[in-house]
C-alpha positions in Angstrom: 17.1 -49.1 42.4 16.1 -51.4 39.4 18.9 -50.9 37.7 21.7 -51.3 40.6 19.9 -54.8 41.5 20.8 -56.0 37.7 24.3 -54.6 37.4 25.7 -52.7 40.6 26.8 -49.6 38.1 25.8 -46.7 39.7 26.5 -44.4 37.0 24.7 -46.4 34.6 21.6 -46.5 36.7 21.3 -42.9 37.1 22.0 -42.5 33.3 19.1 -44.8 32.8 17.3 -43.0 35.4 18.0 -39.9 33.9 19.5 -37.9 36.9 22.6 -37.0 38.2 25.2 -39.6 39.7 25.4 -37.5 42.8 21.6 -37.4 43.8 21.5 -41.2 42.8 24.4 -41.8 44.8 22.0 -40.1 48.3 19.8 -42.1 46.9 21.2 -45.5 46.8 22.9 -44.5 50.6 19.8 -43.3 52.2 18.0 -46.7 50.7 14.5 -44.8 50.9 12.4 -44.0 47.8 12.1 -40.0 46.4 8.7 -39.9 48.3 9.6 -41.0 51.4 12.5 -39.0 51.8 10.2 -35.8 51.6 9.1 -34.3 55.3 6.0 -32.3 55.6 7.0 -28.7 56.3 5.0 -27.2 59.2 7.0 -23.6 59.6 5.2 -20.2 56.8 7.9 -19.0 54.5 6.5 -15.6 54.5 4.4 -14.1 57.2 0.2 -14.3 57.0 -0.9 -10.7 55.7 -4.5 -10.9 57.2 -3.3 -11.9 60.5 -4.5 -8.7 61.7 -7.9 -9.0 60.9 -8.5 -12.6 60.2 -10.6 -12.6 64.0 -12.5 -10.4 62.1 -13.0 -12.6 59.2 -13.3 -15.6 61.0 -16.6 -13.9 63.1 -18.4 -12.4 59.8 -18.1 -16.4 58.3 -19.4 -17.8 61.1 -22.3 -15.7 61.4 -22.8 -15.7 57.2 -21.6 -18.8 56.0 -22.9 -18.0 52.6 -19.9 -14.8 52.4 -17.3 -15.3 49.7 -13.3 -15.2 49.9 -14.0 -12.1 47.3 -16.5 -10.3 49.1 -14.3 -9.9 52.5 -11.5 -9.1 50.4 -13.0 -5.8 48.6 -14.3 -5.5 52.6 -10.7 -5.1 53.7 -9.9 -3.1 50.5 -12.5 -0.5 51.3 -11.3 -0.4 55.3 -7.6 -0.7 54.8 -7.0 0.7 51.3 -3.1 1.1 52.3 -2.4 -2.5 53.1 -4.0 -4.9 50.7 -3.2 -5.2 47.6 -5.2 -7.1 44.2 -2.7 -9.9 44.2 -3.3 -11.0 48.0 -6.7 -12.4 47.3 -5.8 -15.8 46.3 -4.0 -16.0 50.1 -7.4 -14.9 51.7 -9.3 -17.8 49.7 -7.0 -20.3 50.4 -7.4 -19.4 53.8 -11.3 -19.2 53.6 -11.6 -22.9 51.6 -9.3 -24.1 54.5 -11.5 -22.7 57.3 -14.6 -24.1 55.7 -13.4 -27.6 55.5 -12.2 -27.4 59.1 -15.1 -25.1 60.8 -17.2 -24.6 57.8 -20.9 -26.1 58.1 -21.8 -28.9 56.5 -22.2 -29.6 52.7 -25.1 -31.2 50.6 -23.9 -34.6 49.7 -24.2 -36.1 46.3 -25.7 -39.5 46.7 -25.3 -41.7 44.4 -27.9 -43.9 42.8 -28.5 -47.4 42.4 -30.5 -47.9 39.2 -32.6 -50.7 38.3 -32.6 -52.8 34.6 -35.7 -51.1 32.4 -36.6 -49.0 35.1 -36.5 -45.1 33.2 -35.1 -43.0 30.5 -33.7 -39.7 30.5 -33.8 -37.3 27.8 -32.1 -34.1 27.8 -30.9 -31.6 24.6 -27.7 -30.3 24.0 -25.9 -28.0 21.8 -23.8 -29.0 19.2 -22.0 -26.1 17.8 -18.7 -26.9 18.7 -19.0 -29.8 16.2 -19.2 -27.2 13.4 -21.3 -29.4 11.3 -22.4 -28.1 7.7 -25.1 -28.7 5.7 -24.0 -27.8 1.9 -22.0 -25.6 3.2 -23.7 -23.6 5.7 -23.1 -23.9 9.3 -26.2 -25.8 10.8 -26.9 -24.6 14.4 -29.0 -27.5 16.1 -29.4 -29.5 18.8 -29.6 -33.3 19.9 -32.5 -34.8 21.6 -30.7 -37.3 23.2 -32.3 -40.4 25.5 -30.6 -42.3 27.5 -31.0 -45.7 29.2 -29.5 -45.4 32.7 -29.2 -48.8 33.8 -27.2 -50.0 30.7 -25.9 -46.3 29.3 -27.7 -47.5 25.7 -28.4 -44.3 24.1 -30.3 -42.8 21.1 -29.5 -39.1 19.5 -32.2 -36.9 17.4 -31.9 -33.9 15.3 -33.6 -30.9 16.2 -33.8 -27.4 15.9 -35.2 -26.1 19.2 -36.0 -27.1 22.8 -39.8 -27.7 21.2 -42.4 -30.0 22.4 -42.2 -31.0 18.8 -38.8 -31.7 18.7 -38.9 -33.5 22.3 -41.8 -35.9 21.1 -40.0 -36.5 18.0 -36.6 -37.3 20.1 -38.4 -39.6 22.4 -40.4 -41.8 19.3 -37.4 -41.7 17.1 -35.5 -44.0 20.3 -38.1 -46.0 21.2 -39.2 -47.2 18.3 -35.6 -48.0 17.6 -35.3 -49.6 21.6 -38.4 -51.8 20.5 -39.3 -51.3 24.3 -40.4 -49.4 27.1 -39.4 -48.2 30.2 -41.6 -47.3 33.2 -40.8 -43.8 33.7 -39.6 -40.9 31.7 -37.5 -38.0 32.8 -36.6 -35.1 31.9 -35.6 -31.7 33.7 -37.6 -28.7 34.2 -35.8 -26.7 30.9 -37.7 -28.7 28.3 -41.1 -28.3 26.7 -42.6 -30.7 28.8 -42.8 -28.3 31.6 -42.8 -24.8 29.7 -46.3 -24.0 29.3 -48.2 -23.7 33.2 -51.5 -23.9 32.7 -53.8 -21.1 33.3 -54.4 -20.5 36.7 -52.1 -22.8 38.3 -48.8 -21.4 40.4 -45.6 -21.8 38.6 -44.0 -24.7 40.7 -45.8 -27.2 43.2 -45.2 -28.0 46.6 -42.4 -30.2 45.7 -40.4 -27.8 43.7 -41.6 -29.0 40.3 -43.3 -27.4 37.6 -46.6 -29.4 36.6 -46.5 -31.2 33.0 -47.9 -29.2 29.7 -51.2 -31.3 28.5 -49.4 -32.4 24.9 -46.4 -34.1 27.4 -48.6 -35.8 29.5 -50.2 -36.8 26.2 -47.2 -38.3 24.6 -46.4 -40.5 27.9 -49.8 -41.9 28.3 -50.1 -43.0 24.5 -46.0 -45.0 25.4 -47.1 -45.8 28.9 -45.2 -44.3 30.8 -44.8 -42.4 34.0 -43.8 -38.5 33.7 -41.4 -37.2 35.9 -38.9 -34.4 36.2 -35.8 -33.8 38.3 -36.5 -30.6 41.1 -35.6 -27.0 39.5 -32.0 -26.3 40.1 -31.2 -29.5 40.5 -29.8 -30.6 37.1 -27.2 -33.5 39.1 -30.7 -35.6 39.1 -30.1 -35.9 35.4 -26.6 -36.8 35.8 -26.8 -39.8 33.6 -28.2 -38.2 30.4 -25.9 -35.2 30.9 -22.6 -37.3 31.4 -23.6 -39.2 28.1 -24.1 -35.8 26.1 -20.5 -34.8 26.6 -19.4 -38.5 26.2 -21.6 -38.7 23.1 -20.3 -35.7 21.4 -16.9 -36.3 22.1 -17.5 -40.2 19.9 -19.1 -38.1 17.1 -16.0 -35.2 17.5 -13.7 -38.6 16.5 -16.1 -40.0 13.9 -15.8 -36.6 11.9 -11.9 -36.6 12.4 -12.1 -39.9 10.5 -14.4 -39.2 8.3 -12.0 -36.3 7.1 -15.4 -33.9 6.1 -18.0 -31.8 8.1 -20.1 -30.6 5.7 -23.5 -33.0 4.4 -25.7 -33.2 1.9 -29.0 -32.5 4.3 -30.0 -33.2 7.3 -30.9 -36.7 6.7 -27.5 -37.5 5.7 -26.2 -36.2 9.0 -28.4 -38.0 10.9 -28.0 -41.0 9.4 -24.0 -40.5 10.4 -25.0 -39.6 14.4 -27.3 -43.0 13.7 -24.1 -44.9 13.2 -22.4 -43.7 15.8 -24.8 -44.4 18.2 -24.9 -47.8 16.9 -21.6 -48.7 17.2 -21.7 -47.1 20.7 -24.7 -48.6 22.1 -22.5 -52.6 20.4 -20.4 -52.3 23.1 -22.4 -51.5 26.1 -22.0 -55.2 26.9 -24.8 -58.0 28.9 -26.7 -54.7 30.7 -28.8 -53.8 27.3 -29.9 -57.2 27.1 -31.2 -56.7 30.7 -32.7 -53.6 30.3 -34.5 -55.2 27.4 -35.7 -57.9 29.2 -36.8 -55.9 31.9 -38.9 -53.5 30.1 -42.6 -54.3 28.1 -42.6 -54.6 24.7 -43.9 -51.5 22.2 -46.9 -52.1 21.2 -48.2 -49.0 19.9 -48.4 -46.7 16.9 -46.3 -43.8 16.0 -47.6 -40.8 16.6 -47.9 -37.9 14.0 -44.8 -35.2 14.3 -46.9 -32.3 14.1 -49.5 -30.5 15.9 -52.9 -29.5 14.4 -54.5 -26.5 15.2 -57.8 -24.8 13.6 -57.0 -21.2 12.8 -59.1 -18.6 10.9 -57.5 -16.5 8.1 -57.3 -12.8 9.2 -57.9 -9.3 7.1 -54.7 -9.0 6.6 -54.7 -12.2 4.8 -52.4 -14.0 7.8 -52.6 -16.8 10.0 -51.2 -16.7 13.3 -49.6 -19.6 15.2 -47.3 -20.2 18.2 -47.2 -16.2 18.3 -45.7 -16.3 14.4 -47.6 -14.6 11.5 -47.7 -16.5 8.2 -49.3 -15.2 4.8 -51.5 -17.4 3.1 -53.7 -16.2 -0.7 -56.0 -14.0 0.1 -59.0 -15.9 -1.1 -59.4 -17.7 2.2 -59.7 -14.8 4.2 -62.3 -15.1 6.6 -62.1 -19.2 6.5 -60.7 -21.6 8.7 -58.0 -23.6 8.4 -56.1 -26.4 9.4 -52.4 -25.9 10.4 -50.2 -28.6 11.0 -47.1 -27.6 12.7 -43.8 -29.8 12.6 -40.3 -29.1 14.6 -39.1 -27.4 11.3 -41.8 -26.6 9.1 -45.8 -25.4 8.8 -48.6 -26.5 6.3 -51.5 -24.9 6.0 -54.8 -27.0 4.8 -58.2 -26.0 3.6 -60.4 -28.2 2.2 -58.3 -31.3 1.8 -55.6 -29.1 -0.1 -52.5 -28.0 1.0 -52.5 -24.1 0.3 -48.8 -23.4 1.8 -46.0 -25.1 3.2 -42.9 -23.1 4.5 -39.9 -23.2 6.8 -41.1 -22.5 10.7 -40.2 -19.5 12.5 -38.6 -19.5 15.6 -39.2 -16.8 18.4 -42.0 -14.7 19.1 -43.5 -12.0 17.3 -42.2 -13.1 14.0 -43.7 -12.8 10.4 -43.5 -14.7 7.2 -45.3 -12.9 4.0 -44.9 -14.0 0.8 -45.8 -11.0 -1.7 -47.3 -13.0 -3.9 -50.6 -13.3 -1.6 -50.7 -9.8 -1.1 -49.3 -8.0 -4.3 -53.2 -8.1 -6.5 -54.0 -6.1 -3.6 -51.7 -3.7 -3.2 -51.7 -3.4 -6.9 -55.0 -1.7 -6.7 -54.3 0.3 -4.0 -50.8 1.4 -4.6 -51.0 4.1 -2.0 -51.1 1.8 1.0 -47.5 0.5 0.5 -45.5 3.5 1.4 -46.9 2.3 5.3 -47.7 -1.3 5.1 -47.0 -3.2 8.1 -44.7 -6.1 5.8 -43.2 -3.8 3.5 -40.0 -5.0 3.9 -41.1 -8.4 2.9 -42.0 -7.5 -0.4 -38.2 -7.2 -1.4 -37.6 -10.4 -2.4 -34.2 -10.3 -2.9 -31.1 -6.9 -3.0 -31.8 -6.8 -6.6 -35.5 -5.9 -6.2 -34.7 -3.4 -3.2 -31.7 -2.0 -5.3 -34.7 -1.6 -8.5 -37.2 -0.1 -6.0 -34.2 2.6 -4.9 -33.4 3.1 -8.3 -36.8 4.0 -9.6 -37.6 5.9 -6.8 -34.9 8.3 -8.1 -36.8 9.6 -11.1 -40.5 9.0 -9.6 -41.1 10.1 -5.8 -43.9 8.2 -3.7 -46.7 6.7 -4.7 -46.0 7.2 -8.9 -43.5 4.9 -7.8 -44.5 3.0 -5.7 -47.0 2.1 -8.5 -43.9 1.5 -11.1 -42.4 -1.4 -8.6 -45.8 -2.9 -7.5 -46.1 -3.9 -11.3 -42.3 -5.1 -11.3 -43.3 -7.4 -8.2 -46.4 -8.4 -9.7 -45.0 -9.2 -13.0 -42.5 -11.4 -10.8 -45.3 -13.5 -9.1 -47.6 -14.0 -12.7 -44.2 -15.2 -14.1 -41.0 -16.5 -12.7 -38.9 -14.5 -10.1 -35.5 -15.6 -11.3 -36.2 -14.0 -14.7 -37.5 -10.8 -13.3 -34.6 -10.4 -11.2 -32.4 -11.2 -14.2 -34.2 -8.1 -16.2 -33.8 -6.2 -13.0 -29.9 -6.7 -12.8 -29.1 -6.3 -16.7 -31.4 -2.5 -16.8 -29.0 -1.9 -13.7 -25.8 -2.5 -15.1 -26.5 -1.5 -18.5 -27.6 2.0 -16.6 -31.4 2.5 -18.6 -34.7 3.2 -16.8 -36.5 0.4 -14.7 -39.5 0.4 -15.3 -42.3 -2.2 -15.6 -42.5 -2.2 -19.5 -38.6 -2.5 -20.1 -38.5 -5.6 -17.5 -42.0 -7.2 -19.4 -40.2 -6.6 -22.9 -37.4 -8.6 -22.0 -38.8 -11.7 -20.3 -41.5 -11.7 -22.9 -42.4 -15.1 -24.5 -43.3 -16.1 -27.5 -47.7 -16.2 -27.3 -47.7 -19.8 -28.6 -44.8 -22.8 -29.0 -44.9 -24.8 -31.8 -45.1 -28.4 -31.0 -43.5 -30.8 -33.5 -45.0 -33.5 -35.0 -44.1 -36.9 -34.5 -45.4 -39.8 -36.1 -47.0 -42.5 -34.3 -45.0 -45.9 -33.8 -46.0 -49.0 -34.4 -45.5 -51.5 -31.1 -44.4 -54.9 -33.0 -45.3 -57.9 -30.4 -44.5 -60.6 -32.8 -41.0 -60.6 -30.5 -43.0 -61.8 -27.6 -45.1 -64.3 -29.2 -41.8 -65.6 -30.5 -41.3 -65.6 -26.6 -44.5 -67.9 -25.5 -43.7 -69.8 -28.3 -39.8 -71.0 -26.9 -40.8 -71.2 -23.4 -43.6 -73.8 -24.8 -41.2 -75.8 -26.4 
């Protein structure tokens, strides 16, 4: 029609309008747009196959709303195997949606919020995997702690590697020590650590739906100032802010990496100084609201808090520690003492006496066990016999070469003879250097000789003392920087 005002030339207009010069010909007669030449039809072009039984249908939904378009189908199928068929389903829930909107009972409402400037921050974690982020080339599976101003939609992202308290107290500091303020409340919902562990004696949910807050949670919000709070279980839509921004989030770092051409980092810091400028530039642009939020909100006025948790442990028999239902090895010399074990989101040290005796990656799950052989080999040295069924055998295969040796030498020397010949391999590896005992390992297996203890000592032997050159003292001439004092004098 915009082109017959300019020029009158129907077949040029419905050229332009890319159709044929018979339908814009109706067209230009009728002198009614596409849309309003379309009539609503009101006739079935094919006839309704539950017909039959739909009185049927229609009585078992109005007595059990709850009953899905599904469920009455395989109902029919088992009554009247003959007559309906897999492919009619979609026809029955069409017809069920329809008589739920027009019969149906009535539906929980979603009611939107109004919120106010500084009021509270949400926090929530989310998965990142379809990022496929590397860290020197291994895929890093992770999560981001992410917190989220409502009012304003300013945001703040950490990386962490579980749904921890840890790793929730170190999300939460990490943004609001980069806000520089602090809201009044703080919510999260009932799948994060702040709610995980029910203390003893206490039911699983209070009257109001809500699980009560773990003591280190409640800790964290009274050293901020702030007012805990959780959305009711099931209902995740009470976090609706926070969960919107995740995907929103995501989808900005998603089209940072495209740009950036790369995946892979060099560590972790690096990556999360990229998610740091992301949220930067984000959080630029969210206009006059952040500088109300700020406003709104009490300065913070508070130190950081330590990233770990400490916890006083005592070393077992068995030369372990136990924490957050993980067994670590520690030497064997402080069995029977008490330690101090300072667990982080992604690491543990263990402390006696000032000293730090052991520092190691953190296990994750229950019922997991980290031993290092080199606590536990002097001992099994001297009682060779005990290895065949010790608890952490497998652990004391360092590596495929060493389990390939301990096969190999196994061959000639059955049980404990053997046993014996590996435990001095393994010990030889802790008094030295295990890269150079697993070098000796590999060459005996390729070259095809006997592995034993002696052949791997004899060739990682070292000469029993290193010369050490000579050098001759030099002589520090200052008579360059008295020729110094004496110019700037002048």
């Amino acid at each position: 029609m915009e082109e017959m005002s300019k020029h009158g030339r129907i077949g040029q207009a419905a050229l332009k309008a890319g159709m044929d010069r018979k339908t814009a010909r109706r067209y230009v007669a009728d002198g009614k747009l596409p849309s309003e030449l379309v009539t609503p039809r009101e006739w079935r072009t094919r006839s309704d196959p539950f017909e039959a039984h739909w009185p049927e249908i229609e009585e078992r939904l109005a007595q059990t709303p709850e009953l899905e378009a599904k469920t009455l189908f395989e109902l029919l199928q088992e009554q009247h195997p003959e007559r309906y068929a897999d492919g009619q389903l979609r026809t029955l829930q069409r017809r069920v949606r329809h008589w739920r909107a027009a019969r149906g009972p009535e539906q929980l409402i979603t009611l939107a919020q109004l919120h106010r400037a500084g009021e509270a921050a949400q926090t929530d974690f989310t998965s990142t995997m379809e990022l496929a982020v590397t860290i020197a080339g291994q895929v890093f599976a992770h999560l981001l702690c992410v917190l989220v101003l409502p009012y304003s939609n300013w945001q703040w992202a950490t990386v962490c590697l579980s749904e921890s308290m840890a790793a929730l107290r170190k999300g939460v500091q990490r943004s609001l020590f980069q806000l520089g303020r602090v809201p009044r409340y703080h919510q999260t919902d009932n799948s994060t650590a702040a709610t995980h562990r029910i203390p003893d004696g206490q039911r699983a949910c209070f009257a109001d739906g809500k699980r009560p807050f773990n003591a280190e949670y409640v800790a964290l919000m009274q050293h901020f100032g702030m007012t805990p709070r959780t959305t009711a279980v099931g209902a995740k839509e009470q976090n609706g802010d926070v969960e919107a921004a995740n995907g929103a989030f995501k989808r900005r770092l998603e089209q940072a990496l495209l740009l950036r051409g790369s995946r892979d980092f060099d560590s972790i810091d690096a990556w999360q100084d990229f998610v740091d400028q992301v949220a930067r530039k984000a959080n630029g642009n969210r206009g006059t609201r952040v500088a109300e939020d700020l406003a709104a909100m009490r300065e913070l006025a508070v130190s950081k808090l330590p990233e770990y948790v400490e916890e006083q442990v005592r070393v077992s028999d068995w030369s372990t520690v136990r924490i957050k239902h993980c067994a670590y090895s520690v030497p064997s010399r402080l069995i029977g003492e008490w330690v101090r074990v300072r667990l982080f989101e992604d690491r543990l040290e263990v402390h006696f006496a000032d000293e730090l005796q052991l520092a190691c990656e953190r296990l994750r799950g229950r019922n997991l066990h980290r031993v290092d052989y080199r606590h536990v080999i002097w001992s099994l040295i001297r009682k060779p016999g005990a290895f065949a069924r010790y608890v952490y055998r497998e652990e004391m295969f360092p590596s495929v070469v060493f389990r390939a040796a301990y096969d190999a030498i196994q061959t000639p020397h059955h049980g404990i003879k053997g046993d014996l010949e590996y435990l001095r391999i393994l010990h030889l590896a802790a008094s030295t250097m295990e890269a150079d005992v697993a070098v000796a390992l590999s060459l005996l297996q390729m070259a095809g000789s006997a592995i034993t203890s002696a052949a791997v000592k004899a060739m990682i032997a070292t000469p029993s003392s290193i010369a050490v050159p000579l050098l001759a003292p030099s002589v520090v001439d200052l008579s360059a920087y008295d020729a110094l004092l004496v110019e700037a004098a002048a």
